[in-house]
C-alpha positions as CSV (number, residue, x, y, z in Angstrom):
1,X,24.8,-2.1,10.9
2,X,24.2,-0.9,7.1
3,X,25.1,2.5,6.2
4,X,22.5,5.4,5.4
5,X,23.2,4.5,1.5
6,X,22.2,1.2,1.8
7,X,19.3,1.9,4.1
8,X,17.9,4.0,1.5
9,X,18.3,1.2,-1.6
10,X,16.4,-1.0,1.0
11,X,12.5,-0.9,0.0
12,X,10.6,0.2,3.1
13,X,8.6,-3.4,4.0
14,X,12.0,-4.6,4.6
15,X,13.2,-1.6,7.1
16,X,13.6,-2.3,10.4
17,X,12.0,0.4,13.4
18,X,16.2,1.8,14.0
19,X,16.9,1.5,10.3
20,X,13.5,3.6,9.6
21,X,14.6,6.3,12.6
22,X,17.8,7.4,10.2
23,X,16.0,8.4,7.4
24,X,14.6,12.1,6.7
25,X,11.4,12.8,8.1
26,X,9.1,12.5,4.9
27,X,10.5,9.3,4.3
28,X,9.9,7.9,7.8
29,X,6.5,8.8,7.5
30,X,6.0,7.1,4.5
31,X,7.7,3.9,5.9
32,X,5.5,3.8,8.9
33,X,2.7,4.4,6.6
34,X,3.6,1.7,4.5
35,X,4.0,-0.8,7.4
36,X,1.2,-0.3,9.1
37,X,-1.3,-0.5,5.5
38,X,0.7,-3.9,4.7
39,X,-0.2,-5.2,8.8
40,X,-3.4,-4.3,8.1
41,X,-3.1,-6.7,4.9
42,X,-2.2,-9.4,6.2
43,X,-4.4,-8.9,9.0
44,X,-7.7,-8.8,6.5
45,X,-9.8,-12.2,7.2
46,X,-10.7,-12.4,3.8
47,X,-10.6,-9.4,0.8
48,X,-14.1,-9.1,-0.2
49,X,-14.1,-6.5,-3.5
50,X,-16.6,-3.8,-3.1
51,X,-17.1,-1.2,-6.6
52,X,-16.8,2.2,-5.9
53,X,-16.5,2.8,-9.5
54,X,-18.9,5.1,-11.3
55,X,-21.1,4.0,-14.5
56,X,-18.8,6.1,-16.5
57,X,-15.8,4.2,-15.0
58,X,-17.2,1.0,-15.2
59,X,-18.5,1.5,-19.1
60,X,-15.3,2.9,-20.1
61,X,-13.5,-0.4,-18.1
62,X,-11.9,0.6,-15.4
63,X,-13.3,-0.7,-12.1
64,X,-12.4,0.8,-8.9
65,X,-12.5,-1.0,-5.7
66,X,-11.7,-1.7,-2.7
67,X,-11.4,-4.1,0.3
68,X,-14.1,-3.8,2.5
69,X,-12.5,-5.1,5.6
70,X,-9.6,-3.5,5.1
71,X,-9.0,-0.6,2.4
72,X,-6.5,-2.3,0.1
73,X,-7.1,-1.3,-3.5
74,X,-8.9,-3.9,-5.8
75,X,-8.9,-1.9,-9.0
76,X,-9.0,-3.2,-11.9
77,X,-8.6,-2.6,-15.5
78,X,-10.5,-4.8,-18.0
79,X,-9.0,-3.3,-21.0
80,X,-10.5,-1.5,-24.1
C-alpha cells in the first residue's frame, strides 16, 4: 500500500481506482477525467484530423484540430 505522499508524486494514468479514492476531491475528478479521455484514446479506430482553426489561425500558423472520432487534440503549430 503506498502512502498519500507517494500517491500524489504518481501521475494520474498510473493511479489505480483505491489509490484515486484517497485523494482530495478536485483531484479525483481530474483523475477520473483523465482516465476516461485516455480509454477513449485508445479506443479511437483511427485519428482522422479535422481543422477547426479559423483563417486567421491558420494564416498566422497555428492549426487547431481535433479527432473526429474521438475529441483528442490534433493541434498543431507550423512555426513563424
Amino acid at each position: 500500500m503506498r502512502t498519500l505522499e507517494e500517491i500524489r508524486r504518481t501521475p494520474y494514468g498510473q493511479l489505480t481506482d483505491d489509490e484515486i479514492a484517497q485523494l482530495d476531491p478536485e483531484g479525483q475528478a481530474f483523475a477520473r477525467r483523465y482516465k476516461a479521455r485516455k480509454a477513449r484514446e485508445a479506443a479511437c479506430p483511427g485519428h482522422e484530423r479535422i481543422e477547426t482553426a479559423t483563417r486567421e489561425q491558420a494564416n498566422r500558423g497555428w492549426h487547431v484540430g481535433e479527432c473526429k472520432h474521438c475529441g483528442k487534440d490534433m493541434s498543431y503549430d507550423s512555426g513563424d
